[in-house]
KOLTIDO-206439 format. One record per residue (C-alpha): residue number from 1; residue in one letter; chain; y, x, z. Coordinates in Angstrom, 1 decimal. Layout:
<rs>
> NUM/A/A/Y/X/Z
...
</rs>
This chain:
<rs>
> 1/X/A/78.6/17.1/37.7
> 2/X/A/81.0/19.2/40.3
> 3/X/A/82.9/16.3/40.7
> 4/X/A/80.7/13.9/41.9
> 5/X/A/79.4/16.9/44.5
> 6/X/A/82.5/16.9/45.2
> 7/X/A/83.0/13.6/46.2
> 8/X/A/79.8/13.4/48.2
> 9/X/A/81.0/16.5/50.2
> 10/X/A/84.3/15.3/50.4
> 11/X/A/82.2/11.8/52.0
> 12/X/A/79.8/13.9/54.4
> 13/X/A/83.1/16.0/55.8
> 14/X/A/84.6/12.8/56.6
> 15/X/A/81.6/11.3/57.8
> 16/X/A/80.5/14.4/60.2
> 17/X/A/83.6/15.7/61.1
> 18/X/A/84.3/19.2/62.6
> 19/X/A/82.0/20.5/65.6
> 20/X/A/84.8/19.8/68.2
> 21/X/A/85.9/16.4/66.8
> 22/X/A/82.4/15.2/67.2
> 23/X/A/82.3/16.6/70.7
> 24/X/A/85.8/14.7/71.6
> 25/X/A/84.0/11.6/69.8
> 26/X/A/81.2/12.3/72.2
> 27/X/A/82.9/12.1/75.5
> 28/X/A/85.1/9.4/74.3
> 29/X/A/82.4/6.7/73.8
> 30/X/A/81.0/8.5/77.4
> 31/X/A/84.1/7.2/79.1
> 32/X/A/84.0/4.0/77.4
> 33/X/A/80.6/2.8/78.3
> 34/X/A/80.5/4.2/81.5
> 35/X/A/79.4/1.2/83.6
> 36/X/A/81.0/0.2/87.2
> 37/X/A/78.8/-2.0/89.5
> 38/X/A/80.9/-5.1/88.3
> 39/X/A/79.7/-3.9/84.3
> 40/X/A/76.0/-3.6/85.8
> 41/X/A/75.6/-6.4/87.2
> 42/X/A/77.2/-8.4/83.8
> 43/X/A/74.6/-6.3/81.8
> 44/X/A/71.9/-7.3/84.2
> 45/X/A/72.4/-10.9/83.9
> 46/X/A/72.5/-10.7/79.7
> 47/X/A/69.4/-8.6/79.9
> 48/X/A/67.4/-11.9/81.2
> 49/X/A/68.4/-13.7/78.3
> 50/X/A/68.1/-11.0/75.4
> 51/X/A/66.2/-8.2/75.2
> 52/X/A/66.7/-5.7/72.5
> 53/X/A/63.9/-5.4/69.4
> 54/X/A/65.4/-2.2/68.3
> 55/X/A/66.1/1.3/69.8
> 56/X/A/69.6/1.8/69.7
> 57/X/A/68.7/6.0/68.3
> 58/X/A/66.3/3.9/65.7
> 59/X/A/68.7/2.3/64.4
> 60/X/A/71.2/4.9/64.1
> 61/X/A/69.0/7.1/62.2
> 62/X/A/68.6/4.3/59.6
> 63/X/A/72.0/3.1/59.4
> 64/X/A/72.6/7.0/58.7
> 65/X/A/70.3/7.7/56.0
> 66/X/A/70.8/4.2/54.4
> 67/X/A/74.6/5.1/54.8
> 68/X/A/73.7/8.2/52.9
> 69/X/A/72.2/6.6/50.0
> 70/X/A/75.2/4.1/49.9
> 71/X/A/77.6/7.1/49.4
> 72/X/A/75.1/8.5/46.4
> 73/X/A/75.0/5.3/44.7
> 74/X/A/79.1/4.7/45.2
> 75/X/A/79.7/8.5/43.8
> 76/X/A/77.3/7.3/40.9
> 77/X/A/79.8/4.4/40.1
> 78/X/A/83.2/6.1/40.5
> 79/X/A/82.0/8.7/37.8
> 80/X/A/79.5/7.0/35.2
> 81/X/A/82.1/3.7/35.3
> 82/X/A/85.7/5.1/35.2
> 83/X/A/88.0/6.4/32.6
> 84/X/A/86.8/9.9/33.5
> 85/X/A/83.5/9.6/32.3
> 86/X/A/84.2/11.4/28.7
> 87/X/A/85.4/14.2/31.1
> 88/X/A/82.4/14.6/32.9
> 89/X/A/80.3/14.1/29.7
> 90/X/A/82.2/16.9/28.4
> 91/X/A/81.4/19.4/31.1
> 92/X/A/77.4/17.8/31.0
> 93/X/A/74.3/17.3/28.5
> 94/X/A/73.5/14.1/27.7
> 95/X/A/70.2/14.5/29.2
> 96/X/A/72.1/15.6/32.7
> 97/X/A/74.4/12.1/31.8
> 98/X/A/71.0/9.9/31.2
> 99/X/A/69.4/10.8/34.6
> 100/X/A/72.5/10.2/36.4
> 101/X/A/72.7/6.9/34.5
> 102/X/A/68.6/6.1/35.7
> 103/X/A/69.1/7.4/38.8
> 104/X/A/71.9/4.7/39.8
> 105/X/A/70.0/2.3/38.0
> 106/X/A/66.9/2.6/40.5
> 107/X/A/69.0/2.8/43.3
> 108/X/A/70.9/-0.5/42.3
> 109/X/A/67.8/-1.7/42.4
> 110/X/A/67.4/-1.5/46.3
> 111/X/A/71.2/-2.1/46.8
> 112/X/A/70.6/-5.1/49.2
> 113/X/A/67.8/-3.4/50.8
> 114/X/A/70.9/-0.5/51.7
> 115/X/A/73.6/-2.6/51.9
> 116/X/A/71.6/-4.2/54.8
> 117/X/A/70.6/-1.5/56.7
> 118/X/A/73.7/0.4/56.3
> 119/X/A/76.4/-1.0/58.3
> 120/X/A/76.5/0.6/61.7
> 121/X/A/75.3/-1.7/64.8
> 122/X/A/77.5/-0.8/67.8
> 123/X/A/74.8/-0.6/70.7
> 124/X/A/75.7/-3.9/72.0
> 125/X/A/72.9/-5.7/74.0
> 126/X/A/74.1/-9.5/72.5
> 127/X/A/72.2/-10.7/69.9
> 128/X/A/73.5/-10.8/66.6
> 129/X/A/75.7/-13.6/65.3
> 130/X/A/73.2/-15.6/63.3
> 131/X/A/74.9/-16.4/59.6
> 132/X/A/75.7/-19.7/58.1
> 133/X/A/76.2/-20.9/54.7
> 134/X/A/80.1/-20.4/54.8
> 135/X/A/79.5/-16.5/55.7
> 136/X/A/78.3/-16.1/51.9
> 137/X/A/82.0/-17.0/50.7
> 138/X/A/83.1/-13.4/52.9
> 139/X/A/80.5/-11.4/50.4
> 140/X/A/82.0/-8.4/48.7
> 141/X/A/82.7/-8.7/45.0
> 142/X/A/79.5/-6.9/43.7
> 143/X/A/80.0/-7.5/39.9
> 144/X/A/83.3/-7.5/37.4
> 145/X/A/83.3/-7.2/33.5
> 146/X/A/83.4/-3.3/34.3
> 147/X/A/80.2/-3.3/36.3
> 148/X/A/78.7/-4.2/32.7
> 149/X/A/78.4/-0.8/30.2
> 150/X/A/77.6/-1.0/26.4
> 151/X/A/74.4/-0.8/24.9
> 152/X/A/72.9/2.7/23.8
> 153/X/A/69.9/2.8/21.7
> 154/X/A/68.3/5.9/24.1
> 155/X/A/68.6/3.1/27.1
> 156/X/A/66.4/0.2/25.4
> 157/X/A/63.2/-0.6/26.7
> 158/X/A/60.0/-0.3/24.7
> 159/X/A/58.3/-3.0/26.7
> 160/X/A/59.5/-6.3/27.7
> 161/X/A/61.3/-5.4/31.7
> 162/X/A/59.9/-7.0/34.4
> 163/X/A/61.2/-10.5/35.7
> 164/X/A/64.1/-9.8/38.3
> 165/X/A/63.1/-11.8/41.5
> 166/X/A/64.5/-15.2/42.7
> 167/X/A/64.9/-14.9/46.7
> 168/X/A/64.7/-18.5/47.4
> 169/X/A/61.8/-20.1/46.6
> 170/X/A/62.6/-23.6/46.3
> 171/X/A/65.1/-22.9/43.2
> 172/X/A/62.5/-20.8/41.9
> 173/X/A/60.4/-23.7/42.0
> 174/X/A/63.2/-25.9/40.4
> 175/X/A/63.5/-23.7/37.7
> 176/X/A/60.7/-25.3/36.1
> 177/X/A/61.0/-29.0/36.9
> 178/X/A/62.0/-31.6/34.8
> 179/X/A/63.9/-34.4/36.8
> 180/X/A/61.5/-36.9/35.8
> 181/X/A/58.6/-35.6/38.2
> 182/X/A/60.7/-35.7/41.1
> 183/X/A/62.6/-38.9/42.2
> 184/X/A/64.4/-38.9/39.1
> 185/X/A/67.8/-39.0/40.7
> 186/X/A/70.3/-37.0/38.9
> 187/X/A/71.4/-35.2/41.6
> 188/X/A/67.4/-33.9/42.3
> 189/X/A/66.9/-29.5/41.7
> 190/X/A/65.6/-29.6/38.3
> 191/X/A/65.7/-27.0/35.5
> 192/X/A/68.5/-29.4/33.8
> 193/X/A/70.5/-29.0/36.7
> 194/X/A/70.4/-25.3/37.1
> 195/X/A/70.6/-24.4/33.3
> 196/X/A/73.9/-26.0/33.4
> 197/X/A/74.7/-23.3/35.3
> 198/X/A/72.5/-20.6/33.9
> 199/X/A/74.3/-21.3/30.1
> 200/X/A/77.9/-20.2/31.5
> 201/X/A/76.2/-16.5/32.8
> 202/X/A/74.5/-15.9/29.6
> 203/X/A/77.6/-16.6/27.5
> 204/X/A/79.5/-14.5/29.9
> 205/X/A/77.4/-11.7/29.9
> 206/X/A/76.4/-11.5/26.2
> 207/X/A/80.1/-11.7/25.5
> 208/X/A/81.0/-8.9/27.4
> 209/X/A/78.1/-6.7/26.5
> 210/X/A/78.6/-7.7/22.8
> 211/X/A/82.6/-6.7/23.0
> 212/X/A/82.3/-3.4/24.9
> 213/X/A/79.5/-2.5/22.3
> 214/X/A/80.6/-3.6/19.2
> 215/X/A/84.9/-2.9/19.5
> 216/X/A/85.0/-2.9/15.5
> 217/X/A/83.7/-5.8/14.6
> 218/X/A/85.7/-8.7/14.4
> 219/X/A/85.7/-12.3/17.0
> 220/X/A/84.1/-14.2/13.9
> 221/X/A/81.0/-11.3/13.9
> 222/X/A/80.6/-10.8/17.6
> 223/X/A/80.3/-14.6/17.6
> 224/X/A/77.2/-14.5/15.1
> 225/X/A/75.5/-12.1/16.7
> 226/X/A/76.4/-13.4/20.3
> 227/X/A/74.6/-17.0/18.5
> 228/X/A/71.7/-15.0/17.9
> 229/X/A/71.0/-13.7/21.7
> 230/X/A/71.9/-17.5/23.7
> 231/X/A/70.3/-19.8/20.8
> 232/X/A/67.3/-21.9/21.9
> 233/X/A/65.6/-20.0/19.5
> 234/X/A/65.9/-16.8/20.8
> 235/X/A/65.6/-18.1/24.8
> 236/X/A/62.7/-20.2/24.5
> 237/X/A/60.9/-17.0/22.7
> 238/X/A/61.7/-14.7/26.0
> 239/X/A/60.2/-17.8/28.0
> 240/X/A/56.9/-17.8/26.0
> 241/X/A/56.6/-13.6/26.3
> 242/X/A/56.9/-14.5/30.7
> 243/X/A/55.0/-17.2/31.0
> 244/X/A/57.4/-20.1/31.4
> 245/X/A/56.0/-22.4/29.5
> 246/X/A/52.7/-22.3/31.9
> 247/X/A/54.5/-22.5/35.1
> 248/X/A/56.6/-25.7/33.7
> 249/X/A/56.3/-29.2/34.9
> 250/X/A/57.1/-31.6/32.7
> 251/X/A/56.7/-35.5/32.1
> 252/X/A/54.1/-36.5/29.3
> 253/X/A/56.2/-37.4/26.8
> 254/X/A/57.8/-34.2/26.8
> 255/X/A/54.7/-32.2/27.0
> 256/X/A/53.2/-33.8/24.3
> 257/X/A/55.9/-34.1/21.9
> 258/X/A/55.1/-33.1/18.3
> 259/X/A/58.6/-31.9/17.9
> 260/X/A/58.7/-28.2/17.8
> 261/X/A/62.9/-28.6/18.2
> 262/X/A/62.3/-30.3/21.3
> 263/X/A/59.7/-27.7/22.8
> 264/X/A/62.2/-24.8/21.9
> 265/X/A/64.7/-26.7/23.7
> 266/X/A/63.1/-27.1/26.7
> 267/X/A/61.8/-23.5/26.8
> 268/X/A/65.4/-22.5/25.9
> 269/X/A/66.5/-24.6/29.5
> 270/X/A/63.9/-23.1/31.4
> 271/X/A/64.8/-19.4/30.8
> 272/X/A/68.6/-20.3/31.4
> 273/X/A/67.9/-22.3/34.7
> 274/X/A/66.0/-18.8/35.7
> 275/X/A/68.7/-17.5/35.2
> 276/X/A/70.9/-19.7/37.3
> 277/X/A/68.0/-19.3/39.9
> 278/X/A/68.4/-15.4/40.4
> 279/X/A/72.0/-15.8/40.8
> 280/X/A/72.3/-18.5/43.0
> 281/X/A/69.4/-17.2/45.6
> 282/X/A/71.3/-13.8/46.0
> 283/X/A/74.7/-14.1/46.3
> 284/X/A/75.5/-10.7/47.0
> 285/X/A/73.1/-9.0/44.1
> 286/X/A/71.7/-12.0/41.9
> 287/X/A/74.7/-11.6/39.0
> 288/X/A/74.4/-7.7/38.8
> 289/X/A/70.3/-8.1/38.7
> 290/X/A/70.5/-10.6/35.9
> 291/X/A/73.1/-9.1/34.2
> 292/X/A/71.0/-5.4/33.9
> 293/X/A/67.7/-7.5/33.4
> 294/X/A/69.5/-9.4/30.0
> 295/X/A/71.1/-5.9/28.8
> 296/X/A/67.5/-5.1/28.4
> 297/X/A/66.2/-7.8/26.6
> 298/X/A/69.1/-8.1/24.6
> 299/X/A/68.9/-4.9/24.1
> 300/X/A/65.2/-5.0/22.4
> 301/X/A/66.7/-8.4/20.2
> 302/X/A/70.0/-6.0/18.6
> 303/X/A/68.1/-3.1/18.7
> 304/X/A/68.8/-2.2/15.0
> 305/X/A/72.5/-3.1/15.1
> 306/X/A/73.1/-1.0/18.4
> 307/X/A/71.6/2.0/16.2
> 308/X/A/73.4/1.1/13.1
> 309/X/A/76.4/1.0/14.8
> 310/X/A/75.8/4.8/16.5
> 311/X/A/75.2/5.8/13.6
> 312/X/A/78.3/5.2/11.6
> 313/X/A/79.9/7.6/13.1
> 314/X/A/82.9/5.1/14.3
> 315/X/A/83.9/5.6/18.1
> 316/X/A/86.8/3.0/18.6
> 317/X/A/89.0/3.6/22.0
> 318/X/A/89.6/-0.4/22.3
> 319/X/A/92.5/-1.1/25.0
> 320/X/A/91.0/-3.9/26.1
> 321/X/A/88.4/-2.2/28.1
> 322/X/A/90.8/0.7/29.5
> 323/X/A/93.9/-1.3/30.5
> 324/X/A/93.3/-2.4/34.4
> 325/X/A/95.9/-2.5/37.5
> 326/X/A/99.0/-2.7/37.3
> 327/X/A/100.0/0.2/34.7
> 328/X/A/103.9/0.9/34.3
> 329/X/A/105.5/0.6/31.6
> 330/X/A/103.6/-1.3/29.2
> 331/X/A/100.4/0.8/27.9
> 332/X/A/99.6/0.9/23.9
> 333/X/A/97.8/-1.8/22.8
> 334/X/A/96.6/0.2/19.0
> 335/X/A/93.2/0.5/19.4
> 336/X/A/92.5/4.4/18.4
> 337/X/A/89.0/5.8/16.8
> 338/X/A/88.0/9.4/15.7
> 339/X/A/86.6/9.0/12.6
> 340/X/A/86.9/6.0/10.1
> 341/X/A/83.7/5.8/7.6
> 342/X/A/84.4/3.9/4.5
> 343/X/A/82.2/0.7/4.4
> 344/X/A/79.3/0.5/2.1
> 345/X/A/81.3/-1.3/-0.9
> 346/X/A/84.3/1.2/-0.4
> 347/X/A/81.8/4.3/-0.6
> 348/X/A/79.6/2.2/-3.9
> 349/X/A/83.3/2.0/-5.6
> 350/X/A/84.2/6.0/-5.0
> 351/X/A/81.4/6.8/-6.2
> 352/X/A/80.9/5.4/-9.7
> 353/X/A/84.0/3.2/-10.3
> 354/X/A/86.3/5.6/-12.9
> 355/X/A/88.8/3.7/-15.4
> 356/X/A/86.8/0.7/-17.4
> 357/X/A/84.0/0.6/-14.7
> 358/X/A/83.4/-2.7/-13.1
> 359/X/A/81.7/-3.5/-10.5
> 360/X/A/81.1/-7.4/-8.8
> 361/X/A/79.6/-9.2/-6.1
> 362/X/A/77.9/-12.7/-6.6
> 363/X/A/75.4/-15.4/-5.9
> 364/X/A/71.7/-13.9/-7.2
> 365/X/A/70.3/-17.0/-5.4
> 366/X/A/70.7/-20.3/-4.7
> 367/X/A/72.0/-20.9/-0.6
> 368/X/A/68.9/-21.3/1.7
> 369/X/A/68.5/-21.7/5.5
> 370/X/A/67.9/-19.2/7.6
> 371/X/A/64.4/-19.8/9.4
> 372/X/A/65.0/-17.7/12.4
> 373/X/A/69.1/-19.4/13.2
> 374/X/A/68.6/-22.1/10.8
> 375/X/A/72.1/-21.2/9.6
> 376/X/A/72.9/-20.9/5.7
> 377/X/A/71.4/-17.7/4.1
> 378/X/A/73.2/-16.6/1.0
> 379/X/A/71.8/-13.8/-1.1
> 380/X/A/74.7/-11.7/-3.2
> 381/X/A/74.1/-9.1/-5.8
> 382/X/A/76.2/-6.2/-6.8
> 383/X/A/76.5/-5.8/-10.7
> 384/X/A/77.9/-2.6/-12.8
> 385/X/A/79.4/-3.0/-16.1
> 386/X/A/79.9/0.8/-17.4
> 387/X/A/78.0/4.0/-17.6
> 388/X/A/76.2/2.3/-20.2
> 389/X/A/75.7/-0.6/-18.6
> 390/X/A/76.5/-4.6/-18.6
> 391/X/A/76.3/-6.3/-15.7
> 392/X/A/73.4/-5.2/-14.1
> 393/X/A/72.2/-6.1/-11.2
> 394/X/A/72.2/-2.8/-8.9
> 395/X/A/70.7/-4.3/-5.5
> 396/X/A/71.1/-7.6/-3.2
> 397/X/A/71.2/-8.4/-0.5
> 398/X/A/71.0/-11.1/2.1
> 399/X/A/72.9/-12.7/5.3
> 400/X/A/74.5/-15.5/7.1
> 401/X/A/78.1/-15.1/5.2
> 402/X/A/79.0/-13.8/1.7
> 403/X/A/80.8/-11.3/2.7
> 404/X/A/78.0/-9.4/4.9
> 405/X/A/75.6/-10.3/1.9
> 406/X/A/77.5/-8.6/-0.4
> 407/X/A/77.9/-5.6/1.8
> 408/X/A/74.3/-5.4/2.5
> 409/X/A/73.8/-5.6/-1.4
> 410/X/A/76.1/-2.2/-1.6
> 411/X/A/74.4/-1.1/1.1
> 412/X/A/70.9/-1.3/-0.7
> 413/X/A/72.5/0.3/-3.5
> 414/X/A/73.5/3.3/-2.2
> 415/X/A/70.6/3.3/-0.4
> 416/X/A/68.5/3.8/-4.4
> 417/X/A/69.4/7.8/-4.5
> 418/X/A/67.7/7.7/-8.2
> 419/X/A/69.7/5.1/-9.4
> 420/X/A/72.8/6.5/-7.9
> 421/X/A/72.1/10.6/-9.5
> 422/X/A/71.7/8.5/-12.6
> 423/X/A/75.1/6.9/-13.0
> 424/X/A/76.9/9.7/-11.1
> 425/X/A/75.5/12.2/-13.5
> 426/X/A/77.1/9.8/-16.4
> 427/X/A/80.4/9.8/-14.4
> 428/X/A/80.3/13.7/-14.5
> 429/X/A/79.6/13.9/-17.7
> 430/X/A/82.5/11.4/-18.9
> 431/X/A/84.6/13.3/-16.2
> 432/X/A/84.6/16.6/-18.1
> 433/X/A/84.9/15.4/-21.4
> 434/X/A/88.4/13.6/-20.8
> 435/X/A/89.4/17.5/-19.2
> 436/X/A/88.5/18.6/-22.5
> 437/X/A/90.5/15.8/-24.3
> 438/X/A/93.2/16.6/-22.1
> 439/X/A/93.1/20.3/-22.2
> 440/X/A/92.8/19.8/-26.5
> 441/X/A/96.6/17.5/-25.9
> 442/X/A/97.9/19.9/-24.2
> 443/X/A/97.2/22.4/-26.2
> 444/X/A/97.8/20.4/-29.0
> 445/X/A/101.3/19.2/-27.8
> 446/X/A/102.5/22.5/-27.2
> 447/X/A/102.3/24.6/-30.5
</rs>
């Protein structure tokens, strides 16, 4: 990685300076706080009203090493997030990639602990402005669709990730409230009030993680499988595995409903007005936190797509997540990829269809409903006619649409080796028997 020691040397240069320059520093700030009898006495006076809680060297040395760490994690960002990345992954392992990739991880983790103690206090005497409300509108932007990276199977947690912390504890409180045991004014903190709020992150997130992992699939899929990570379903199972459900405070009627629908929709509130919770209680750090803390879960619920989707080979360059700034002239807007795999109905057709062969998709079972999305579940079968065969059934297969049913069916069909060496070794056969027929007219033609 010589370019991000690079960049960190470049940093410390600029930060130290030469020996002289820091000397000339030195004797500046000598001359400027050099105190007459008129500065004296003003210090004097302040010094009965304040008195400092911190060495000014103490806080220095902090401000220093924090400062440090700042650097490392910034020098992280510029290489693992920007277009150079394949660069640097060229040059590198991918184990060398992976621990630069946990190392910024755990020291995002403690960002606000740095970003606190990092900014250098000028050895004043006054106190410290104290902060207001308004001073959280001045906050550095610490999170843009960029900040989010795809999925990658290697990164997915084996065990459910801890829960990231809400910083103020009356929301976290709300979070699990119903507005019916408080006042029951609308305008009350209760969980319906923040997962209002909580809703728009986790469609925003899933969308973006979803689109930068999945570039070939089309809007129509990503939607289905962004449906399967923000349904109640889905969210009110996450609130069971952390607890929610014991920590929630709800009216009777609610508690003891016997409607399973309206228990997963509470439950499904709940984890969203978490959500809302971490955000709102750190405005500096809460979206980034939550964002990296759903990545994982997510990551555990898609799991087997994410490593279907590695695995087929298909890396798509998508301009939407490489055209930022104000590029001149107008970039390309083809989307580029290095290899192109057949799907799995393409590959079942090259592989026995020949002249006379047929082979079909259709219903092999009356439409059901999915129990897990309670969306329609149709089940297709693929069917050969040839090779000795008339309309058999080769393998089905079952999904929300027809069209991923029937691809799933191919799928399971390739996925029968014996049955494939069977009807391949027919196609051989017939193969080499119409070159002999052809070889015999030829023959035949010219004598």
């Amino acid at each position: 990685m010589q370019s991000l020691f690079s960049n960190l040397k470049r940093k410390h240069s600029l930060d130290g300076g030469s020996p002289d320059e820091r000397d000339s520093k030195h004797t500046k700030r000598e001359n400027r706080h050099s105190y007459g009898s008129s500065s004296s006495r003003s210090i004097d006076r302040l010094s009965q009203n304040f008195t400092p809680s911190l060495d000014i060297s103490d806080r220095k040395s902090k401000s220093s090493s924090s400062q440090k760490i700042a650097n490392l994690l910034s020098a992280l960002d510029n290489v693992l997030e920007e277009d150079g990345l394949d660069d640097v992954m060229s040059m590198v392992d991918d184990e060398t990639v992976s621990r630069c990739l946990d190392l910024r991880k755990h020291l995002s983790k403690h960002k606000s602990k740095i970003d606190a103690t990092s900014i250098n206090t000028p050895p004043t005497l006054q106190p410290p402005p104290k902060k207001s409300h308004d001073d959280f509108w001045n906050l550095p932007k610490t999170m843009s669709p960029f900040s989010l990276t795809p999925w990658k199977s290697s990164q997915i947690p084996l065990i459910l990730p801890p829960l990231p912390e809400v910083l103020d504890p009356t929301l976290e409180a709300s979070a699990f409230v119903h507005v019916a045991c408080g006042s029951g004014k609308l305008s009350d903190l209760s969980y319906e009030r923040l997962e209002w709020v909580g809703d728009a992150y986790v469609y925003l997130i899933s969308t973006l993680l979803i689109s930068q992992t999945f570039p070939s699939k089309d809007p129509g899929k990503c939607s289905q499988m962004r449906e399967r990570l923000v349904k109640n379903v889905t969210l009110a199972g996450y609130s069971h595995q952390y607890g929610f459900d014991k920590r929630a405070k709800l009216p009777d009627y609610l508690r003891n409903s016997s409607k399973e629908q309206d228990r997963i929709k509470v439950m499904g509130d709940i984890f969203e007005s978490y959500v809302a919770a971490v955000v709102l209680s750190d405005p500096a750090d809460g979206v980034r936190r939550v964002s990296e803390w759903l990545k994982d879960i997510w990551g555990m619920t898609l799991a087997k797509d994410i490593l279907h989707e590695e695995r087929s080979g298909l890396r798509l360059d998508s301009p939407l997540w490489r055209l930022r700034g104000k590029a001149e002239p107008v970039q390309p807007i083809v989307g580029t990829s290095q290899t192109e795999p057949l799907n799995a109905k393409l590959q079942l057709q090259k592989l026995l269809g020949a002249k006379g062969v047929l082979i079909t998709y259709r219903d092999a079972a009356p439409e059901k409903k999915d129990p897990n999305n309670k969306l329609p579940l149709f089940t297709v079968g693929v069917y050969l006619t040839g090779w000795g065969e008339k309309d058999k059934m080769l393998a089905s297969g079952r999904a929300n649409g027809k069209k991923d049913a029937g691809m799933k069916a191919a799928e399971m069909a390739l996925a029968n080796k014996k049955l494939m060496k069977m009807y391949t070794d027919k196609k051989k056969v017939f193969e080499e028997q119409m070159e002999l027929e052809r070889a015999a007219l030829e023959k035949h033609g010219g004598m």
